[in-house]
N, C-alpha and C positions, 0 to 999 in steps of 0.2 A: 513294410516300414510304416510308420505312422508319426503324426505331429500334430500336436495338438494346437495349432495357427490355423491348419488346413481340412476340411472336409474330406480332400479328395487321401486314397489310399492305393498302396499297393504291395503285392506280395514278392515283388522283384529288390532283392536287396545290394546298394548302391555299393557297398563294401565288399561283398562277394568276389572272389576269384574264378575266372570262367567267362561263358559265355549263358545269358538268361534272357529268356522271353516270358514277356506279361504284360499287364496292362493296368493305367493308372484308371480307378474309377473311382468317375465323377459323379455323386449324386446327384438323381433326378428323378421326380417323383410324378408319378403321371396317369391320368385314369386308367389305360390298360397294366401302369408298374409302379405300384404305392412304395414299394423300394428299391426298387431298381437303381442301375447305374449307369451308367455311357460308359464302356468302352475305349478309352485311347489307348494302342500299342506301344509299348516300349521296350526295345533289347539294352542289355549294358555288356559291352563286352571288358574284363581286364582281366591284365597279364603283370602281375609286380610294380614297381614303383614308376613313376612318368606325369605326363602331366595329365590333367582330367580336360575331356572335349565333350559339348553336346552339338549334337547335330540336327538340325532340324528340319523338317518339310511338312506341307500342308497347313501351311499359318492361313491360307487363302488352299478353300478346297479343291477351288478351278486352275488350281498351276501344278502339272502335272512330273514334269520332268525330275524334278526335286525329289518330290516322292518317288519314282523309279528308281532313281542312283542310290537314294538310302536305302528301300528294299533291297536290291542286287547286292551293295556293299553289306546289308548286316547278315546276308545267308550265306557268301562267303568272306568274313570277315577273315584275315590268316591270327591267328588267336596268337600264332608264335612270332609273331613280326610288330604286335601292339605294345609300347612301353608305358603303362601309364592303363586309364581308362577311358573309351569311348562310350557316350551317353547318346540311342537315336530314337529319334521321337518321327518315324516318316510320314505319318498322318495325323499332326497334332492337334488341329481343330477337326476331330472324328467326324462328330456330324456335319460337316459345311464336307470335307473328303468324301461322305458316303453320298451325297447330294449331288458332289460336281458341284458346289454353288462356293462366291469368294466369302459370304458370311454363313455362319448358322441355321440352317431354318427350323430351330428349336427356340432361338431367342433372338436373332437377329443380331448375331454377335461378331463382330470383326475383331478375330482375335488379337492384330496388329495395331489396333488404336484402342487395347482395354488393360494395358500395362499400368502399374505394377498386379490388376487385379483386386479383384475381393473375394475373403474366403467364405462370405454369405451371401454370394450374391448370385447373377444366373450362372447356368453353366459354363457359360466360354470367360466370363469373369475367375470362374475358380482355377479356371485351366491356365490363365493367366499367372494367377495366384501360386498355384502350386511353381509353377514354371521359376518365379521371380523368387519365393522363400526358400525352395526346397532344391531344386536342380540350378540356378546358377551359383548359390554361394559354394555349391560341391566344385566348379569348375574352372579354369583360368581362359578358354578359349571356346565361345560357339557362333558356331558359323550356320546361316539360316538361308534355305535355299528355295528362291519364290521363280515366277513367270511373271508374262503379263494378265494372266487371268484369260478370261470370257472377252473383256473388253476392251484390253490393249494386247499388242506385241511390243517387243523389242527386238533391237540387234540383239546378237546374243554377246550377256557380259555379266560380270560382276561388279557389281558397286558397294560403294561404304560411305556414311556420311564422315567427312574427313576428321578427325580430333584435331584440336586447336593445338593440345599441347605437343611440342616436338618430336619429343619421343614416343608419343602413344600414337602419332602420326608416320611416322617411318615404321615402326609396327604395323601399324592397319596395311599400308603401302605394300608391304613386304609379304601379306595375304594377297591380295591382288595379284603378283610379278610373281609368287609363287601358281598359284589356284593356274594363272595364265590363259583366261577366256582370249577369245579374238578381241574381246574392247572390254575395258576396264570405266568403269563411272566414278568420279569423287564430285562428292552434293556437298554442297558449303551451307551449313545452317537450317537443317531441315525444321520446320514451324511444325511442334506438335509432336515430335520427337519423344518428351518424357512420356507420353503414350503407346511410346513402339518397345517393341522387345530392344531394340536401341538403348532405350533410356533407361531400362534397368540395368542394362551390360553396363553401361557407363558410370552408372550411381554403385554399381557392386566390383568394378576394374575388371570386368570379364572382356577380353579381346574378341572383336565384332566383324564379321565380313557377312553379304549378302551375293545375289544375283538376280539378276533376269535371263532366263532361259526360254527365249520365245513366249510364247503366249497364243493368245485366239482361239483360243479353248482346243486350242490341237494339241501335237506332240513335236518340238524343234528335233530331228534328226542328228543335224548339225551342232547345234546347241547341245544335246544331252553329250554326242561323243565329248565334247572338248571338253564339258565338266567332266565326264565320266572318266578321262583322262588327267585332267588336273586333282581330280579331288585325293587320289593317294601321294600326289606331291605337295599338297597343301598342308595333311597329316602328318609326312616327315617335313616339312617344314616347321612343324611345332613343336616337333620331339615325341609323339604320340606312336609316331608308323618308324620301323625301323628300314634302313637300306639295302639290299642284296650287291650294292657293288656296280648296278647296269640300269642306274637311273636315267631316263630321259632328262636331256637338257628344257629348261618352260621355254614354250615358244613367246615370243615378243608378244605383250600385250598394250593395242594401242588406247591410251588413257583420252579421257575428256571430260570438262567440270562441265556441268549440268547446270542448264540457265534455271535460276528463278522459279519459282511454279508461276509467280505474277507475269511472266514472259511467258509462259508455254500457249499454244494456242487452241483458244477454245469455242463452240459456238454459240453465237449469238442470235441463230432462229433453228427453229426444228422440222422437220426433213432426211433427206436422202443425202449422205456427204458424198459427194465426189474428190472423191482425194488425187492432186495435182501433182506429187512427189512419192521417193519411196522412202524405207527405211534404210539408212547411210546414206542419203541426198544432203549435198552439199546445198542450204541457201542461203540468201542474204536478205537484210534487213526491209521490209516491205513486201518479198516475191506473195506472189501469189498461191496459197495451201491449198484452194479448194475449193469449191460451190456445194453450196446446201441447196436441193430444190425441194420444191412444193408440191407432194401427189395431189393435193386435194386442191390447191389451182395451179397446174400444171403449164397454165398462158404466164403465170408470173416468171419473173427474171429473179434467177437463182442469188440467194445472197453470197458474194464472194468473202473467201476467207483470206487472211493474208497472216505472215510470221510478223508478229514483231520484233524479232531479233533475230541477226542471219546466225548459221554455224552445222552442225549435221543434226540429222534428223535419228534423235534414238530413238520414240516410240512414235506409234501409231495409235491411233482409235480403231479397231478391229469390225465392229458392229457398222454397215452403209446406215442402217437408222440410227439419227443420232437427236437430241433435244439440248436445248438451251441450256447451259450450263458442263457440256458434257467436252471432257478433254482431248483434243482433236488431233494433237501433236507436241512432242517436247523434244527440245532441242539442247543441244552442247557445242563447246569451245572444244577444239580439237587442240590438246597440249604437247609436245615436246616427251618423249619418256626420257 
């Protein structure tokens, strides 16, 4: 398929019945490959009429579990259980995936904050691009599934920034209690938003769910089974996956809105963190987070850290080296389901 908005190309076509593997390439021109291309994978599975889903992993090269469950699920997709179309992208920002790294190291590109894209711009701009003109207007629901990278963890959960309007908000909600991690996130008002894949689901009415599936450059166990378990109840949740009759009931997922980023706690000297608390620690307003100390004067009194806002502790900073400006913990309101 091609279009003439977009650079990028590919020989896997969206309309096709079946199941297709290929790959969307993204020009890029380079002293060893004056034409070359980058590489993104892409399967599309459909089966007759239903609703169209893309799926996505690898927005951030370093969050690993996303990309496994997409794998697994496109190699046995059941082709005769699909109503509608599935669209999976499990390594979309290619080079930051082939890296291990959460941006590019072709351009230095965070796929996640380069929404809607440019079709002349660097690479992880086009993949943006293609992503925003080409694959969401095809689709009514994608769901995009991240960690906490290299530098954070998480409990393990799913979040969504909440929609204002009513109905688009019991929607979103209703991905969540379906999907059914152990802890569900809703973030009020995320700053900078029209730059995430967010913000073009939103601008184009494409229904949005995310996750955090551990992080710290490992593999959550834990984490991956319970997506790996929600994500075909999520599918027939949308009308996409069809039922055999012997569905699991979702286990109870417990919800909490997410303070502020201006309230999360971060440091303010650079050092070795010592962290005071774990992740799901309950704390209150003032406790104590942590001491940063000083290799290089090790007689000095370590700078303490403190929350300033009490409630549970959903990420961590991952990395003991940490510098001045670097996010140390964030925290939530534990809600009511």
């Amino acid at each position: 398929m091609t279009n003439t908005a977009t650079r990028v190309w590919t020989d896997v076509n969206l309309e096709k019945e079946g199941v297709q593997h290929g790959y969307l390439r993204v020009p890029h021109s380079t002293n060893d490959s004056g034409y070359g291309w980058i590489p993104v994978p892409i399967s599309v599975v459909r089966n007759g009429d239903g609703p169209s889903v893309l799926l996505m992993a690898g927005n951030h090269g370093d969050e690993y579990e996303g990309q496994v469950l997409l794998m697994k699920f496109l190699r046995n997709a059941p082709i005769e259980k699909i109503r509608g179309r599935i669209i999976i992208l499990p390594g979309v920002n290619a080079p930051a995936v082939a890296a291990g790294h959460r941006v590019s190291p072709i351009d230095g590109g965070n796929l996640n904050r380069l929404f809607p894209g440019d079709p002349n711009g660097t690479p992880t701009q086009m993949i943006a691009h293609f992503i925003d003109s080409i694959l969401l207007p095809e689709v009514r629901y994608c769901f995009d599934f991240h960690s906490g990278g290299y530098s954070s963890e998480y409990i393990p959960a799913a979040h969504l920034v909440a929609p204002d309007e009513p109905a688009l908000r019991e929607e979103a909600i209703g991905f969540l209690k379906a999907f059914a991690m152990p802890n569900s996130i809703l973030i009020e008002g995320l700053m900078g938003g029209d730059l995430r894949l967010l913000g073009s689901c939103r601008r184009l009415g494409v229904g949005h769910m995310s996750t955090e599936l551990g992080g710290a450059g490992a593999f959550s166990v834990d984490a991956f089974r319970s997506a790996e378990s929600g994500l075909p109840r999520l599918l027939r949740h949308v009308g996409v996956l069809a039922g055999d009759g012997h569905e699991d009931v979702p286990p109870v997922s417990q919800f909490y809105r997410r303070h502020p980023a201006r309230d999360f706690v971060y440091a303010l000297a650079t050092g070795v963190f010592e962290p005071y608390v774990k992740l799901g620690q309950t704390v209150a307003d003032g406790d104590v987070a942590g001491a940063i100390h000083f290799t290089e004067t090790p007689w000095r009194e370590p700078e303490i850290v403190r929350f300033k806002m009490g409630g549970t502790v959903l990420k961590r900073r991952a990395p003991a080296r940490t510098k001045i400006g670097d996010c140390l913990f964030t925290t939530g309101t534990r809600l009511d389901n």
